[in-house]
N, C-alpha and C positions, 0 to 999 in steps of 0.2 A: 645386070645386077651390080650394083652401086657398091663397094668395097669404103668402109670407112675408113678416115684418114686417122689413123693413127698416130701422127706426131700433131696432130693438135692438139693444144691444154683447154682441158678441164675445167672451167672456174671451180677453186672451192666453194663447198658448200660454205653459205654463213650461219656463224655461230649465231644462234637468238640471242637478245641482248636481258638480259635479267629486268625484270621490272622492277623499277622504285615505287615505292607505296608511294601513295598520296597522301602529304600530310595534313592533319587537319588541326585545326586549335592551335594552342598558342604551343612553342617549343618546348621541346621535354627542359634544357636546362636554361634558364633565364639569364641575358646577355648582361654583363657586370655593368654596374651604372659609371658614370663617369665621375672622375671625384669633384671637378668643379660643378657636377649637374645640381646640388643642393646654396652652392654660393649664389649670394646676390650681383645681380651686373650691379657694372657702375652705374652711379646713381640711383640705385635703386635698396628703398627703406629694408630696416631686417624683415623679414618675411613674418617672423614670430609672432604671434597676436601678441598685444599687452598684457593678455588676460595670465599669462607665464611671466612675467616679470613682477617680483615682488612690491607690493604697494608701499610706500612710504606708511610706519605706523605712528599714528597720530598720538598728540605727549597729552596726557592727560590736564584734565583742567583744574586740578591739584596742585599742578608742579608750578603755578604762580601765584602769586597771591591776589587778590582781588582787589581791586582797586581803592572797594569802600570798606577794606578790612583795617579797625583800629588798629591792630596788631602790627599793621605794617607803617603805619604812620609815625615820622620824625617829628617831634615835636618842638615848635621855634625855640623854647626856652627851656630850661630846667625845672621850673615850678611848672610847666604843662605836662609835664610828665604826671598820670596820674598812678596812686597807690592803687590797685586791684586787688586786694586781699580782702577775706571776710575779714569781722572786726574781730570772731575769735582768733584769730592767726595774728590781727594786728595787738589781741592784746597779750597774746601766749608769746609775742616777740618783745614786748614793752614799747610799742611804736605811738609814737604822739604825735600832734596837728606839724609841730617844726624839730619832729624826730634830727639827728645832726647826722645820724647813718643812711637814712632816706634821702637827706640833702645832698649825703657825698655820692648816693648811688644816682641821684639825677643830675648830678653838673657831670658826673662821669661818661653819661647816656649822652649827655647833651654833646660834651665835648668827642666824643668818638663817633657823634651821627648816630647813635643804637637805635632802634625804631622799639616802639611804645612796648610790642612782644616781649624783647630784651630785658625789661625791668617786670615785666608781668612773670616772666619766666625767673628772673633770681628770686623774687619774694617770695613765689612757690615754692623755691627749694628749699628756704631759708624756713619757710615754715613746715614743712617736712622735716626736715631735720631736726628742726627745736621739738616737733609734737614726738620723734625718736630717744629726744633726749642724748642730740648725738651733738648740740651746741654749748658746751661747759659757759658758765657764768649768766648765763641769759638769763635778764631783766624780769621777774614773775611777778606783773604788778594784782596778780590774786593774793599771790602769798604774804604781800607788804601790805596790802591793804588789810588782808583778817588781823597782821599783828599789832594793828593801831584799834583793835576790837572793833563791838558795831556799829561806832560812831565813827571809824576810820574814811568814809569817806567826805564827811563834816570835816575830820579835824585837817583833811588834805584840804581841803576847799577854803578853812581858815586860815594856812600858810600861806594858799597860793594871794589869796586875797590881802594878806599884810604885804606880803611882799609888794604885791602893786600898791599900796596904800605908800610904802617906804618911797617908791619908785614918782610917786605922782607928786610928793611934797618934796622931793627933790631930792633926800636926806641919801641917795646911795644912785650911782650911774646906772646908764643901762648895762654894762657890763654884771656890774653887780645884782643888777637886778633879776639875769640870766642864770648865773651862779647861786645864788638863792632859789631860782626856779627848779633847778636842776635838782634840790636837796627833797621836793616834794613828792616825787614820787616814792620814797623808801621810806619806811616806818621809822630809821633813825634820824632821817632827814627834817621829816615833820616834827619830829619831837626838837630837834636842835632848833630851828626854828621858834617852836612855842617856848623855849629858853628865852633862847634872845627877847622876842616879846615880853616874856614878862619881867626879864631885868632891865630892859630897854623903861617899860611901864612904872619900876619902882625909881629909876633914878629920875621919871620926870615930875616925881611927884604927887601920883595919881592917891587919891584918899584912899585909906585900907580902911576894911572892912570893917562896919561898928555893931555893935550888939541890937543895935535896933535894925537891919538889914542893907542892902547894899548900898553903896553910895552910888550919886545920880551918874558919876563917871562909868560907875558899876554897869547901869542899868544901857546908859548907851551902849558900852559894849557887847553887853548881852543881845540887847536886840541886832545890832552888827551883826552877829554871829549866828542869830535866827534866822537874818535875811541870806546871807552867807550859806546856810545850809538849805533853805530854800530852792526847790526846783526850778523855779522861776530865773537863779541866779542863775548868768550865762545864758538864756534861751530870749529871756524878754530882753531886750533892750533898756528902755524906760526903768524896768524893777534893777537891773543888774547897776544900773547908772548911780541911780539912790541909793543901793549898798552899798555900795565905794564909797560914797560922799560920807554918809553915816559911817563906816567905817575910820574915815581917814577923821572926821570929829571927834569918833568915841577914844581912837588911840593916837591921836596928834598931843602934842607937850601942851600944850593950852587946852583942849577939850573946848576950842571954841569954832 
């Protein structure tokens, strides 16, 4: 019988070892990203589509002016400058063919480069204002013409026409003959004028009037004064030519 040895060891027993589950899927807490993992390498473009990057916004086709816009055109000279105004606005101003305020508003244009806009743009305002009645003293060639009655614009067209008559036979400058222009537009104007005329008329001698009707000096200037009021005067060439002529005969110091 075999007696066991008692000072021999034991191994201990082992402890089982705990099992780790097995994991599956992705990890419970997501590993922190790197802060360069979003920067681009070198040389390499920004990643960002274009389609994030604000577009340039385009300027409208307003904000220039167009090339074949009159508005914008400088014009070589002073006298190309043209008036744009209705003719009521040109008349509710007093504005005439060689107005002298129209003249200073075009060598003004001219001499600063203003482009044709510029002067389109002051006559506008000027007649705005005049139609406000916010322009004191302005020219009212309605109001001058009713006070010459309903022959007034006859008896304006017989002033303007002496005066040139005065002008062509020599008897007063062009300055003067400017200065006489200027008085026809006003109802006092025209009257001072048909003054002159007719003491101009008695110191040259002209026949006065006889009981048996007008003298032939008479009669020329009557008809002067029919053609003179005549539509025709001013439009036609030819008729407006023969009225002068006749005119400067019927009131010349000779009546020849």
């Amino acid at each position: 019988m075999t007696t066991p040895d008692t000072n021999a060891t034991t191994p201990p027993a082992e402890t089982p070892k705990a099992e780790t589950p097995a994991t599956t899927g992705a990890p419970s807490t997501p590993p922190e990203p790197s802060p360069d993992a979003d920067a681009p390498k070198s040389g390499e473009s920004d990643p960002k589509p274009a389609a994030d990057k604000p577009a340039d916004t385009p300027k409208p086709e307003g904000d220039k002016p167009a090339a074949d816009d009159p508005r914008a055109v400088v014009p070589d000279t002073p006298e190309a400058y043209a008036v744009n105004v209705s003719d009521e606005v040109k008349t509710g101003l007093g504005l005439t063919d060689d107005d002298p305020m129209v003249k200073a508003l075009q060598a003004h244009a001219h001499d600063t480069k203003k482009p044709q806009g510029w002067l389109d743009d002051v006559m506008e305002a000027a007649g705005v204002l005049n139609a406000k009645g916010l322009l004191d003293g302005v020219f009212d060639p309605a109001a001058e013409l009713a006070k010459m009655g309903e022959n007034g614009a006859a008896l304006r067209t017989e002033a303007e026409t002496y005066a040139g008559a005065l002008k062509e036979r020599g008897e007063i400058s062009e300055d003067a003959y400017g200065e006489l222009m200027s008085l026809t537009p006003t109802a006092a104007g025209v009257e001072l004028i048909r003054y002159f005329r007719k003491a101009a008329n008695q110191e040259a001698g002209f026949d006065a009037p006889s009981e048996g009707g007008p003298t032939s000096q008479e009669v020329l200037q009557q008809k002067a004064q029919e053609m003179a009021r005549d539509p025709k005067y001013g439009t036609d060439r030819a008729f407006t030519k023969e009225a002068d002529a006749l005119w400067i005969k019927a009131y010349s110091k000779t009546g020849s």
